[in-house]
LOVO-580420 format. One line per 3 residues: for each residue x negated, y negated, z of N, C-alpha, C, O. Coordinates in Angstrom, 2 decimals. Layout:
BEGIN
X:Y:Z:X:Y:Z:X:Y:Z:X:Y:Z ~ ...
This chain:
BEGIN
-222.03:-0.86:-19.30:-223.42:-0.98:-19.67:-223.80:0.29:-20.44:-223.45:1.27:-19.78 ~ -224.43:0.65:-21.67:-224.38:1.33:-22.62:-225.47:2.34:-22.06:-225.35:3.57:-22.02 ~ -226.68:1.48:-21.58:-227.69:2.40:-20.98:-227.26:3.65:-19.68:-227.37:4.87:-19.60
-226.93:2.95:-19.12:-226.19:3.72:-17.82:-224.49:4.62:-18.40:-223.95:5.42:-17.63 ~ -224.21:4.49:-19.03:-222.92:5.30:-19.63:-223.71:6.49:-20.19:-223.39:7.58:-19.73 ~ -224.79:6.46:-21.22:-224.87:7.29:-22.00:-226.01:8.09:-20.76:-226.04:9.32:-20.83
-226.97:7.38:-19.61:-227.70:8.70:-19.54:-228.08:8.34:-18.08:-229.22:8.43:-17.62 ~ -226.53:7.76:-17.13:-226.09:7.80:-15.65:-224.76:7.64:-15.70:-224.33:6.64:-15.11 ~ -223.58:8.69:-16.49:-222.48:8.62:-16.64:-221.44:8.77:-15.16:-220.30:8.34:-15.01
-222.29:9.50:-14.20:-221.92:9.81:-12.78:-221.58:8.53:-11.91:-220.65:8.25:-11.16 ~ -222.98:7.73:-12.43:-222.49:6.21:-11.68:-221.68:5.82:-11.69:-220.89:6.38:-12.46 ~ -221.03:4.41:-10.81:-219.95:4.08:-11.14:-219.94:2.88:-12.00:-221.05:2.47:-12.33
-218.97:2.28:-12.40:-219.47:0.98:-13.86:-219.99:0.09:-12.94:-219.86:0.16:-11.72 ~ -220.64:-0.83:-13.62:-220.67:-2.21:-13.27:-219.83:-3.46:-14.25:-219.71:-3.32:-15.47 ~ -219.33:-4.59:-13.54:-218.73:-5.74:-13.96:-219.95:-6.30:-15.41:-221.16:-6.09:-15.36
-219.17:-7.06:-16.66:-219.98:-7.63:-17.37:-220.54:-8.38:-16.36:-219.90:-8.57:-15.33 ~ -222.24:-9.09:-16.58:-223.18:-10.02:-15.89:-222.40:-11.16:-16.13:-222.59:-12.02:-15.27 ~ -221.44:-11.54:-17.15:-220.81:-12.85:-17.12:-220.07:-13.36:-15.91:-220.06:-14.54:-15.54
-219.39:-12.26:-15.27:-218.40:-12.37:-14.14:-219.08:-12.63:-12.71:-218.70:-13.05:-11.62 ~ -220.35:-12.14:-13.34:-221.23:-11.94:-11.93:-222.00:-13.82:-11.56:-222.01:-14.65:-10.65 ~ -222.48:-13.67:-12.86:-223.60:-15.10:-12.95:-222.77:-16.03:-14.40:-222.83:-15.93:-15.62
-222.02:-16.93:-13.38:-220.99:-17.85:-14.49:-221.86:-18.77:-14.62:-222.47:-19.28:-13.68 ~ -222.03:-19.14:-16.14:-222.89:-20.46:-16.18:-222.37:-22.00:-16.00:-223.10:-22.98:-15.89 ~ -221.04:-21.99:-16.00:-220.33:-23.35:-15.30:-221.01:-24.18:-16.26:-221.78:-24.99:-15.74
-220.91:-24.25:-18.21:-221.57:-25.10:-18.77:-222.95:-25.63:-18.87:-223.31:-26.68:-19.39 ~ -223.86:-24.45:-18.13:-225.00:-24.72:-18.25:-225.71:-24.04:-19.12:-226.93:-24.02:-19.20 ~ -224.78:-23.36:-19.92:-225.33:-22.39:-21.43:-225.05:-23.38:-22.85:-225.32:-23.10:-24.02
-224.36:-24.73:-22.22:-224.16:-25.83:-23.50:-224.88:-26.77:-23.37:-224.50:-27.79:-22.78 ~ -226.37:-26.61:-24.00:-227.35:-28.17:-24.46:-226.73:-29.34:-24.37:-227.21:-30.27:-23.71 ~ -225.44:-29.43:-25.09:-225.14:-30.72:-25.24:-224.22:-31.21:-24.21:-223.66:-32.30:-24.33
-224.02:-30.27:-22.98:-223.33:-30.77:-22.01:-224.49:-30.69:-20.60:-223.99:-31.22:-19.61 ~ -225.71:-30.22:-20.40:-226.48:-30.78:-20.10:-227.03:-31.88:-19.34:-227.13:-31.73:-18.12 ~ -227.45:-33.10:-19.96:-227.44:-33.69:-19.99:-226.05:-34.69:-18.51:-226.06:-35.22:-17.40
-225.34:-34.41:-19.39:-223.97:-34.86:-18.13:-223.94:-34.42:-16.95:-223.27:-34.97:-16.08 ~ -224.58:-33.49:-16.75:-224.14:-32.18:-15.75:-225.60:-32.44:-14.90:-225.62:-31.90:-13.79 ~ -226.54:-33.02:-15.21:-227.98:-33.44:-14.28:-227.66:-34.65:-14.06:-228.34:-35.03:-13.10
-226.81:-35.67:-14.53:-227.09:-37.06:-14.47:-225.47:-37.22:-13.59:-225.08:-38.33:-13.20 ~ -224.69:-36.01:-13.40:-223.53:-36.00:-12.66:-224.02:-35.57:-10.61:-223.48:-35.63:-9.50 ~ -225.17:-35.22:-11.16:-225.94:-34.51:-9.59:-227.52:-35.23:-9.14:-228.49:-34.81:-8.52
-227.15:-36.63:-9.88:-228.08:-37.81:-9.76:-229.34:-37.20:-10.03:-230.06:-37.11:-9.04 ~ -229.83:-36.72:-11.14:-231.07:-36.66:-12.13:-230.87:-37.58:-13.04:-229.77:-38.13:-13.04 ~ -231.83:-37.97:-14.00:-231.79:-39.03:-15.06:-232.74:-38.57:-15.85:-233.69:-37.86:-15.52
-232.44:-39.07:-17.10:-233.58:-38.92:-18.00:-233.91:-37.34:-18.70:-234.98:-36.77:-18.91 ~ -232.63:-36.95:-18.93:-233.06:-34.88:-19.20:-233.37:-35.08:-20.64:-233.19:-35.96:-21.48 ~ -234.01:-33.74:-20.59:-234.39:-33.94:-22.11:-234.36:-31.94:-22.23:-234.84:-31.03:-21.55
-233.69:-32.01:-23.22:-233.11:-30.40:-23.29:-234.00:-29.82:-24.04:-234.04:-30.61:-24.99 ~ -234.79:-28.93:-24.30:-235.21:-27.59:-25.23:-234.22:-26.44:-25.38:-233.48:-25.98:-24.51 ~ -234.36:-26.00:-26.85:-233.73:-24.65:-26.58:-234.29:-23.95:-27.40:-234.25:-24.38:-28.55
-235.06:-22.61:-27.14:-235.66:-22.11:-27.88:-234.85:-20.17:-27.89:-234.57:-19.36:-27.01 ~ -234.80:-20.19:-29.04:-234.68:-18.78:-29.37:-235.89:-18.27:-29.73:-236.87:-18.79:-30.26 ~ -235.62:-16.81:-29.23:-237.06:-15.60:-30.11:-236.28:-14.66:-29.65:-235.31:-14.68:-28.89
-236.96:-13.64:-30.33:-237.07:-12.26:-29.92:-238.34:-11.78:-29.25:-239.44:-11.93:-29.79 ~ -238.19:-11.20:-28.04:-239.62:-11.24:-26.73:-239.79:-9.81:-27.47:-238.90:-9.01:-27.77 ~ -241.36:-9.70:-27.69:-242.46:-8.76:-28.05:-243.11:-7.97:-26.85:-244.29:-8.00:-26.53
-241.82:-7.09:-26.10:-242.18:-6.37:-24.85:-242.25:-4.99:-25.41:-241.77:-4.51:-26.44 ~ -242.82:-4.60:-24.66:-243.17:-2.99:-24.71:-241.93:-1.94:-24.26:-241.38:-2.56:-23.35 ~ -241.35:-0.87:-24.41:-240.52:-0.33:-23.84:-240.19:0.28:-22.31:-239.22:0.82:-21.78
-241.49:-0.10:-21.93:-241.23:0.42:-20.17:-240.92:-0.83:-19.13:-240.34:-0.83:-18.05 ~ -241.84:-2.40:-20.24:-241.53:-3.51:-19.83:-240.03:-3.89:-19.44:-239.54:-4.41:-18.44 ~ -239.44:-3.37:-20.79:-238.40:-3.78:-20.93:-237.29:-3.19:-19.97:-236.36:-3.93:-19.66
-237.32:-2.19:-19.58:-236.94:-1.11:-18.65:-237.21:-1.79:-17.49:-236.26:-2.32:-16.92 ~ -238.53:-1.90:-16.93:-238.64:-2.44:-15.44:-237.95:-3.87:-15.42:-237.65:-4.37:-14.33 ~ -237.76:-4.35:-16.28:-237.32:-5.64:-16.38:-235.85:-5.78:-16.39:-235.29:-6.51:-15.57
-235.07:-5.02:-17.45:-233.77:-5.11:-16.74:-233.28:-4.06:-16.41:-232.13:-3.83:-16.77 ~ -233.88:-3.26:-15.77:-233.67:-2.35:-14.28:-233.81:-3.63:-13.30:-232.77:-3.84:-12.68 ~ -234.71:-4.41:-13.06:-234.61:-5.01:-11.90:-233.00:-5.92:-11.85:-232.31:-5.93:-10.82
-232.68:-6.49:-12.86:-231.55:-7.32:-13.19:-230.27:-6.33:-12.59:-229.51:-6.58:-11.66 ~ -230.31:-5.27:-13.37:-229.01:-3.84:-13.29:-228.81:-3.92:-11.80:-227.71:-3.67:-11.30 ~ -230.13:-4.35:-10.91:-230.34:-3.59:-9.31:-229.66:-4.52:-8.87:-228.66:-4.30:-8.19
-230.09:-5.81:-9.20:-229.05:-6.76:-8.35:-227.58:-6.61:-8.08:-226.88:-6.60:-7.07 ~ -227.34:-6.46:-9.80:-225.60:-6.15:-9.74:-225.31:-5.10:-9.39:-224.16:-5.13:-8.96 ~ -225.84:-3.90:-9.32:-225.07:-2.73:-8.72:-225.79:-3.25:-6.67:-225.37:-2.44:-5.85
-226.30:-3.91:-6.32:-226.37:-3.71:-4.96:-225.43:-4.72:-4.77:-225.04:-4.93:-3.62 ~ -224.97:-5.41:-5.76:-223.67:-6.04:-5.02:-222.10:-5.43:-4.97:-221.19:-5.63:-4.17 ~ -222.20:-4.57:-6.19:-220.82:-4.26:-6.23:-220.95:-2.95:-5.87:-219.94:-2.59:-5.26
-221.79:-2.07:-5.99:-221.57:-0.38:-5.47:-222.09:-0.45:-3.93:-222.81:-1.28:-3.39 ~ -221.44:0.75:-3.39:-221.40:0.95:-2.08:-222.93:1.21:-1.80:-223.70:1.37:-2.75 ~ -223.45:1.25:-0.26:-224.36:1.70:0.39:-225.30:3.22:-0.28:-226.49:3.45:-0.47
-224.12:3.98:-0.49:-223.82:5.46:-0.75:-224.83:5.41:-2.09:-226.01:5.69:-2.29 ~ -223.65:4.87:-2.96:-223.86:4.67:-4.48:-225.19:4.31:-4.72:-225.82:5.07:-5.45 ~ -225.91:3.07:-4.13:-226.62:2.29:-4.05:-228.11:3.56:-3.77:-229.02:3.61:-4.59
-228.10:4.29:-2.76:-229.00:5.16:-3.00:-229.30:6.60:-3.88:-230.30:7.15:-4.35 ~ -228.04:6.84:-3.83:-227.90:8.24:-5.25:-228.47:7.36:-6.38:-229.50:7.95:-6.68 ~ -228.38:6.46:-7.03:-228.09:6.23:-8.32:-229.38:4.85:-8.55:-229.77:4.75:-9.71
-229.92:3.96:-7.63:-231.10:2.83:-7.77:-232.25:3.10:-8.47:-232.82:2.29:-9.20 ~ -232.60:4.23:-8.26:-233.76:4.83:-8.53:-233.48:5.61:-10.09:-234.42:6.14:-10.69 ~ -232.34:5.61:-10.53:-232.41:6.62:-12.04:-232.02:4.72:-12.50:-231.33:4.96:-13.49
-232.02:3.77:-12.44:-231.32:3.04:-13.72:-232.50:2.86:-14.08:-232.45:3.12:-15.28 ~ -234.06:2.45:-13.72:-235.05:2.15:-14.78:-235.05:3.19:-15.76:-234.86:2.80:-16.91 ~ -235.21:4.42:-15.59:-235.51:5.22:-16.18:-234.58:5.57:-17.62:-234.97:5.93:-18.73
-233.16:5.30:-17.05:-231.69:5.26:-18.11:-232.02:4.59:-19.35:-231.98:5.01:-20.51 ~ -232.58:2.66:-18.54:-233.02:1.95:-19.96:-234.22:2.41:-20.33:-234.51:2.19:-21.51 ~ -234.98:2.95:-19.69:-236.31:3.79:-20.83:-235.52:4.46:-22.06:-235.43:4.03:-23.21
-235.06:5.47:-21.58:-234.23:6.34:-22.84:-233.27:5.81:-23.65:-233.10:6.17:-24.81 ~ -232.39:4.65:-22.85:-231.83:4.31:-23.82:-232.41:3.25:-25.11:-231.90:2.98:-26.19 ~ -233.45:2.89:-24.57:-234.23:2.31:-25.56:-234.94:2.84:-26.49:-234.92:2.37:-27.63
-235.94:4.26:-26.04:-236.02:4.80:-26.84:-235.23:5.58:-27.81:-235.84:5.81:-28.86 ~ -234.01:6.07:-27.76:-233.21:6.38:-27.94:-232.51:5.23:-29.16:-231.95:5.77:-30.11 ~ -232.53:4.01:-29.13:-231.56:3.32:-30.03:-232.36:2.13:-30.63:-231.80:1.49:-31.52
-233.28:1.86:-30.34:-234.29:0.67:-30.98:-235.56:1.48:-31.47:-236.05:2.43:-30.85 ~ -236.14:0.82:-32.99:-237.39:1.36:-33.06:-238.26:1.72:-32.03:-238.17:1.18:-30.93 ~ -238.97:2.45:-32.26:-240.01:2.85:-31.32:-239.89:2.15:-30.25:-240.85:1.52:-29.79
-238.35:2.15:-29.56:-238.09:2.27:-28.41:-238.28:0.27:-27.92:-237.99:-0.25:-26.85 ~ -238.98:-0.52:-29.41:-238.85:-2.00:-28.62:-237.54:-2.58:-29.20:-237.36:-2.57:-30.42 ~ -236.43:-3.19:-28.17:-235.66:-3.98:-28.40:-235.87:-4.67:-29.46:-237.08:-4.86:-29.59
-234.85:-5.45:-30.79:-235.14:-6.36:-31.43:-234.01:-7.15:-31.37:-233.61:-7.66:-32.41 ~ -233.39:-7.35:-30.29:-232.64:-8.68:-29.93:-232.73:-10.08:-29.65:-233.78:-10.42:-29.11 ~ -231.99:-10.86:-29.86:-232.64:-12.22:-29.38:-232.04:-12.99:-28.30:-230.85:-12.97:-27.96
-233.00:-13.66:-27.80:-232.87:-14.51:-26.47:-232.61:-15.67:-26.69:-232.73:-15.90:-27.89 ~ -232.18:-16.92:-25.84:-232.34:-18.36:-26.17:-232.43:-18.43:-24.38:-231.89:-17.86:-23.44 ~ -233.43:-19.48:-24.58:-234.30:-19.93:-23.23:-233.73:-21.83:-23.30:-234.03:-22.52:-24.28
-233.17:-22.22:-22.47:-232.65:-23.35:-22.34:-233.76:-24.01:-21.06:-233.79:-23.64:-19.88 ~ -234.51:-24.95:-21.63:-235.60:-25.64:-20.70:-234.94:-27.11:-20.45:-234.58:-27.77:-21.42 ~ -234.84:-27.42:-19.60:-234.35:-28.80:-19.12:-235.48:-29.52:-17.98:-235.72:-29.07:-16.86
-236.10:-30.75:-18.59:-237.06:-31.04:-17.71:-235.97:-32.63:-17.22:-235.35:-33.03:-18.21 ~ -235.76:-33.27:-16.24:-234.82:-34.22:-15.47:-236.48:-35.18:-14.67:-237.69:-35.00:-14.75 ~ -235.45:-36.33:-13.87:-236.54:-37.41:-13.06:-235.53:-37.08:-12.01:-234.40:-36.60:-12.01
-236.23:-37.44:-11.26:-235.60:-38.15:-9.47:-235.02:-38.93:-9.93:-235.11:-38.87:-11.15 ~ -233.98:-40.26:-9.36:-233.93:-41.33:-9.33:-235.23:-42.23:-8.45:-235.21:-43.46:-8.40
């Protein structure tokens, strides 16, 4: 994680989020569909919307600081877990300010909305 390397190098790494949270085909629209009507839903109807989210830089920080917290309270120790919880918001503050305009991200997201029926 780039934020935490460059300004919590002491920590210990964390696993990519892929390894952590597998999407098992639920990152493919067009498989979808199969995959609600395989777990008796009917009727899906997929959205997928991309943007780039218009957050502020501390937003963005408390926001995936909270994400970072999950995965390091699963994989770092007890120990780790209290030296180091409390500096990762702060890491992605700087590293944001630090590497994006005035500190706001300009990356993009895609938000996959799936609305399904009961049978």
């Amino acid at each position: 994680m780039p934020a935490l390397s460059a300004f919590l190098p002491e920590a210990p790494a964390l696993p990519a989020p892929g390894g952590l949270f597998p999407a098992h085909g639920w990152s493919d629209p067009t498989a979808i569909p199969g995959k609600t009507q395989a777990i008796g839903f009917r009727d899906a109807q997929v959205s997928e919307f991309s943007f780039t989210p218009d957050i502020e830089p501390d937003e963005l920080a408390e926001a995936a600081g909270a994400l970072v917290k999950v995965v390091a309270k699963r994989v770092w120790s007890q120990e780790d877990n209290e030296k180091f919880a409390d500096r990762i918001e702060p890491s992605m503050l700087n590293y944001a300010m630090e590497n994006f305009p005035a500190g706001r991200w300009d990356g993009h997201m895609t938000a996959i909305i799936t609305l399904v029926k009961k049978p």
